[in-house]
N, C-alpha and C positions, 0 to 999 in steps of 0.2 A: 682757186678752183682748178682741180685738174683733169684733164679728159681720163675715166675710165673704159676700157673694156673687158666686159665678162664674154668668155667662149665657152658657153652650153648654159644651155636653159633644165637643167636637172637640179636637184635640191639645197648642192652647193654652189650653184650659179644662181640658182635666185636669191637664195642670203647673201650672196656675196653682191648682186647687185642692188641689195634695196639695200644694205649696213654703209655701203660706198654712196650710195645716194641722200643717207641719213646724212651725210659729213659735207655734203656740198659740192659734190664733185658732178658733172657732166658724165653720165655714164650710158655706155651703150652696150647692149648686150644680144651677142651671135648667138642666131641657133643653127641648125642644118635642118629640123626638122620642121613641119607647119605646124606644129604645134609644140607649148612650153609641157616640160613636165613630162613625159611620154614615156621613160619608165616609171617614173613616180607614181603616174598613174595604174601601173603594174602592181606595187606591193601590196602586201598582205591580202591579197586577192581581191583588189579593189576598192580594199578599204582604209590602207594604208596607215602601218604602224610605226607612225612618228616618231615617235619615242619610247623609252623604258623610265616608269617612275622610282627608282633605286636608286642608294647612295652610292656617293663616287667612288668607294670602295669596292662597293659591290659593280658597278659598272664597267670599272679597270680589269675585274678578274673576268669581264666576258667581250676584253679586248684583245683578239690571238698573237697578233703581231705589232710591237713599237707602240706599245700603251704612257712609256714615259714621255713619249714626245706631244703627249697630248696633254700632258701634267699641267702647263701654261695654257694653254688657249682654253682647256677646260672651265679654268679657273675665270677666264672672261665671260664664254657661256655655257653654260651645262644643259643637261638633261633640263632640271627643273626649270631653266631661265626659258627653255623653249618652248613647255607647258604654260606658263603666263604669259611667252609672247604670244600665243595663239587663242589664249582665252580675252587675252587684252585687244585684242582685232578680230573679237567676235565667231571665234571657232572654241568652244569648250572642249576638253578631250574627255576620256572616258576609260576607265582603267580595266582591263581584263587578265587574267592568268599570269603569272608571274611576272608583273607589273608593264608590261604589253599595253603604250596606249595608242588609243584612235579617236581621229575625230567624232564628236556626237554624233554629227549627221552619219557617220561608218560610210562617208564615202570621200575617196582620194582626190576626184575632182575641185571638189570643196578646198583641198589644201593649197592645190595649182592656182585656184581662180581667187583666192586671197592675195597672192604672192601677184597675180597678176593685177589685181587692183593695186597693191601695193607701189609698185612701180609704174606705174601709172600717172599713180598722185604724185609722185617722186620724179614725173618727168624723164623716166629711163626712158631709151630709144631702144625699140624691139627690133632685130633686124630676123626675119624669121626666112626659112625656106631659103637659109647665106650659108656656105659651109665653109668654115675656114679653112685655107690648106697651110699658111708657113704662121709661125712670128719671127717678125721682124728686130733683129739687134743689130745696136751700131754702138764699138766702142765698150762693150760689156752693160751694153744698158737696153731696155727696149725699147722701139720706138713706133712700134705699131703692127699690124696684122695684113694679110694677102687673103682673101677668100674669093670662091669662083667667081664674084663681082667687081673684085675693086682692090686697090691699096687705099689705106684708111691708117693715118697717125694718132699716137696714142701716148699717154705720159706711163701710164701703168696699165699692163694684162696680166690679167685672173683667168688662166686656164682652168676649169672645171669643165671640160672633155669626158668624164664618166672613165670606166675601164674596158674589158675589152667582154663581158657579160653582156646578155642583151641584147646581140646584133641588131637585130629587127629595131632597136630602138633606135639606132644611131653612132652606140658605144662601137667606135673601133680600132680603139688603141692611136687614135693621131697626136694627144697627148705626150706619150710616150716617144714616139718617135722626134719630136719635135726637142724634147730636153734632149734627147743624144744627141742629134744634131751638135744642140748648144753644151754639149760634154756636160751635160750633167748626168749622174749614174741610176739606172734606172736596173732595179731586179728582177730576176726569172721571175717571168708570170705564169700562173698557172690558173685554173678554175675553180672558185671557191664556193662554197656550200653546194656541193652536189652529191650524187646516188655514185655508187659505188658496186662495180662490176664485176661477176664471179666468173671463174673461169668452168665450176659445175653447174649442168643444167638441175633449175629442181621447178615443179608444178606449183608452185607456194604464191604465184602473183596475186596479191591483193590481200594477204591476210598481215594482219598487224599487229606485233605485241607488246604488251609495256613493261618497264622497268628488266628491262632484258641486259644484262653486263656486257661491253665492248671490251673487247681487247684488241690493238691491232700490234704484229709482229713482222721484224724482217729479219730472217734469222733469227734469234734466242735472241733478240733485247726486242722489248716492247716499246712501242713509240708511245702507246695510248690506249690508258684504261679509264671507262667511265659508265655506267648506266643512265638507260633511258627507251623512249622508245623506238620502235625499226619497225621499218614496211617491206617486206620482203616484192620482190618487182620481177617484170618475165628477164630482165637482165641480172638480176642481183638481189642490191639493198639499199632502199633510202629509209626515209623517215626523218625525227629530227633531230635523235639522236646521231645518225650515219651522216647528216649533213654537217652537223657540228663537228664531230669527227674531219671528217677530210678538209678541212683548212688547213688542220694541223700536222698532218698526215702526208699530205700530198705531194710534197716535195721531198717528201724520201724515201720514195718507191719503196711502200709497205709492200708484204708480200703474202701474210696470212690474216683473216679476220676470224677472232673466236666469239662465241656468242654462250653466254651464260643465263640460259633460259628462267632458272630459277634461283637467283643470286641470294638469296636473303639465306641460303640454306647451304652448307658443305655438302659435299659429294656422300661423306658417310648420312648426315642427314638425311639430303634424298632417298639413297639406298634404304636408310629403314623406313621414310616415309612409305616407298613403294614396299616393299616387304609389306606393313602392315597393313597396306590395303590389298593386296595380295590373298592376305591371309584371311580376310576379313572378307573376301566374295571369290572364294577359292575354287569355284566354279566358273568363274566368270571369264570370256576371253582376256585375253592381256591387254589386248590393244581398248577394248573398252576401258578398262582400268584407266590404264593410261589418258585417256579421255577427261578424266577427272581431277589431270595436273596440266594437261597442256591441251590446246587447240586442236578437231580432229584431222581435219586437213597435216598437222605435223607430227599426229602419230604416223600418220601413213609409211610418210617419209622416214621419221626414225623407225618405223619397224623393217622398211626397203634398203634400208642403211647398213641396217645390220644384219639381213638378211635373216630373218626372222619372221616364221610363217605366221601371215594375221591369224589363223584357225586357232594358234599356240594358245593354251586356257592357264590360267594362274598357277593353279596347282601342277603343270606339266613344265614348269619354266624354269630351267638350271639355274644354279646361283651366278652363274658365270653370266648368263645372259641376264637375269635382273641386273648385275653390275656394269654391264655394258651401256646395258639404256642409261642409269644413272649418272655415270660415265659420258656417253653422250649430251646428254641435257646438259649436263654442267660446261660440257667443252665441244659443241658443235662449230667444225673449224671447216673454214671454208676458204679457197686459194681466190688471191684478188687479181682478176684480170688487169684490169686501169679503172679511171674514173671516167662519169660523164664529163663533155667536153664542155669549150666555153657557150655551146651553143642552148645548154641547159644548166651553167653557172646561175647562181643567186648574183654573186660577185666575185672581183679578181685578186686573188692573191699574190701581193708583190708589188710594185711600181717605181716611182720616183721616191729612192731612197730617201729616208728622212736627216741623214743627215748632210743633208744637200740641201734642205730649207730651215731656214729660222723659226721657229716656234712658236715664236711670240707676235709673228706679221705675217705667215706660209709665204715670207719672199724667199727666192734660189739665193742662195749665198754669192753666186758666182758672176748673175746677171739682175741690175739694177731695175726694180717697179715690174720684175716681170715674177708671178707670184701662183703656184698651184694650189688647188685644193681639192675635196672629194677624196672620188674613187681612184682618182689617178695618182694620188698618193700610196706609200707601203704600209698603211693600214688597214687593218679590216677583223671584224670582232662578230661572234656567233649571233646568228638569229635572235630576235624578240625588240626591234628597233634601234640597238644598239650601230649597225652602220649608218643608217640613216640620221642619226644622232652627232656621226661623226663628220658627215656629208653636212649639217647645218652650222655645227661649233667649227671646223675651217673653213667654211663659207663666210660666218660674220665676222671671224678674224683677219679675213683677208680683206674686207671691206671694211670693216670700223678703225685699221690701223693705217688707212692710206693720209700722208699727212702733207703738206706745202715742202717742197724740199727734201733734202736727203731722211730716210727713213730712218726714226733710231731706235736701234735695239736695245731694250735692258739687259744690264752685263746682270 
């Protein structure tokens, strides 16, 4: 039996402490906050979207960054193995919108207070309202933790520290600072899944449209085209399509976002669409017209754009100006200020490089039993439960691989 310790009580700190207590070990687990789970409690708006019921094909392709290094530990637990752990300890889930699941009860608390019973029965040691500040190595190995209470020896630590998203919750980046320390390499972080800031003012906050084409550009190469949908906001643009967006995006200072209002259709298509309704209520203003392709709130705007008098009637409208609008719609391009910060991050993009940890145990290559996982890893994959997915499959890895003696890795 070997003394464990888990540091944070979030999603892959409670796997990590109940799969190391399955195995027999003494395990104890630090939080800073008073309570476990405190962002966890946070997702999908309370009600906490565990997981994505997809195949692991499909799952990888909504992993942004360092999807191969999870090719192993996947293969111990996946998406689906975490759907039966949770119906097998009496929480069933419940499948919504492209494979989006949640607990029956649709509440996040329910997931915490499993995990908390869990460890419990398991004899884990809660140490709550403890914040750790150092880990302790001696000789390239660890030997235990410093929190504002105490030094406390330990054979193996399981940092799951969260990222740097979330403040309020407790995440702030101690993790990280901690691996430099111990030279291991840790990448530019930045803020992931967030809204995305125009450097034009427009009247547009709160209206929302779907299957709208993204482009984003920095100079003539495009970093990233995709449709979906966008919220337009009194700064910008979120939505979840724009959140999905800027993971991938973010770290190389895009510079222009185009927005393709009516993707399904070419620029000449549009053009004759409007032609023929033009033609078809030739009395009619224009901007009404227009009302019957897009939102009235963004006629406005596209007719202020183009500087094009609302009074303008169908029949009175150059061809040059129908092709503007058309024009327009197809390529409303807008200069991107920066993004939101970490203080309205989903999560963090970047961390402790992965090839700094072993795969198949998330131990540091470099420093013996001392072992990361989560958020503080350089993982992290679009919205619909897939991080949280990722936050439980390095969690049970890091605890179901801890073994008597030197740790071994499959070649």
């Amino acid at each position: 039996m070997l003394k464990v310790c888990v540091i944070g009580g979030g999603p892959s700190g409670l796997m990590a402490a109940y799969t190391a207590s399955l195995e027999g070990h003494q395990v104890e687990l630090f939080e800073k906050n008073k309570q476990l789970g405190k962002k966890l409690q946070l997702t999908g708006h309370g009600r906490c979207n565990v997981t994505n019921n997809c195949s692991k094909d499909e799952f990888f392709k909504h992993v942004v960054h360092n999807e191969k290094f999870l090719y192993s530990s996947f293969s111990q637990f996946s998406n689906l193995d975490m759907i039966k752990f949770l119906k097998s300890n009496g929480l069933p889930t419940i499948e919504e919108d492209h494979g989006r699941m949640f607990p029956g009860s649709n509440s996040s608390q329910d997931v915490v207070l499993l995990f908390v019973d869990l460890l419990r029965k398991n004899n884990v040691i809660l140490h709550m309202d403890e914040a750790c500040t150092n880990v302790v190595v001696e000789e390239d190995r660890v030997v235990g933790i410093k929190t504002d209470k105490g030094t406390y020896s330990f054979d193996v630590v399981i940092v799951a520290t969260g990222g740097k998203s979330f403040v309020s919750t407790g995440s702030s980046g101690d993790g990280y600072q901690w691996a430099q320390n111990l030279d291991i390499k840790v990448s530019d972080l930045y803020p992931g899944l967030v809204a995305l800031r125009t450097k034009e003012d427009f009247d547009l906050a709160g209206l929302s449209l779907s299957n709208v084409g993204i482009q984003i550009k920095k100079g003539k190469k495009v970093l990233y085209k995709e449709c979906g949908d966008i919220l337009f906001t009194h700064e910008g643009l979120s939505g979840p399509a724009i959140l999905a967006m800027s993971s991938y995006v973010i770290n190389s200072k895009p510079e222009r976002i185009i927005l393709d209002l009516i993707c399904d259709k070419s620029i000449d298509e549009v053009d004759m669409l409007l032609l023929e309704r033009m033609n078809h209520s030739s009395n009619k203003k224009l901007s009404h017209i227009l009302e019957t392709m897009i939102p009235k709130r963004l006629v406005q705007y596209v007719m202020n754009r183009l500087h094009i008098d609302d009074s303008l009637k169908a029949n009175e409208t150059t061809k040059a100006q129908r092709r503007s609008i058309s024009e327009l719609l197809k390529c409303l391009s807008f200069e991107i200020a920066n993004f939101a910060g970490f203080e309205q991050a989903m999560i963090t993009v970047g961390g402790i490089k992965t090839n700094q940890i072993q795969p198949q145990t998330m131990e540091a290559k470099k420093i013996k039993g001392l072992k990361f996982v989560g958020e503080v890893l350089d993982l992290d994959a679009q919205t619909g439960g897939y991080n949280l997915q990722i936050a439980w499959t390095t969690g049970y890895v890091a605890g179901s691989t801890i073994k008597e003696g030197p740790i071994k890795v499959p070649s």
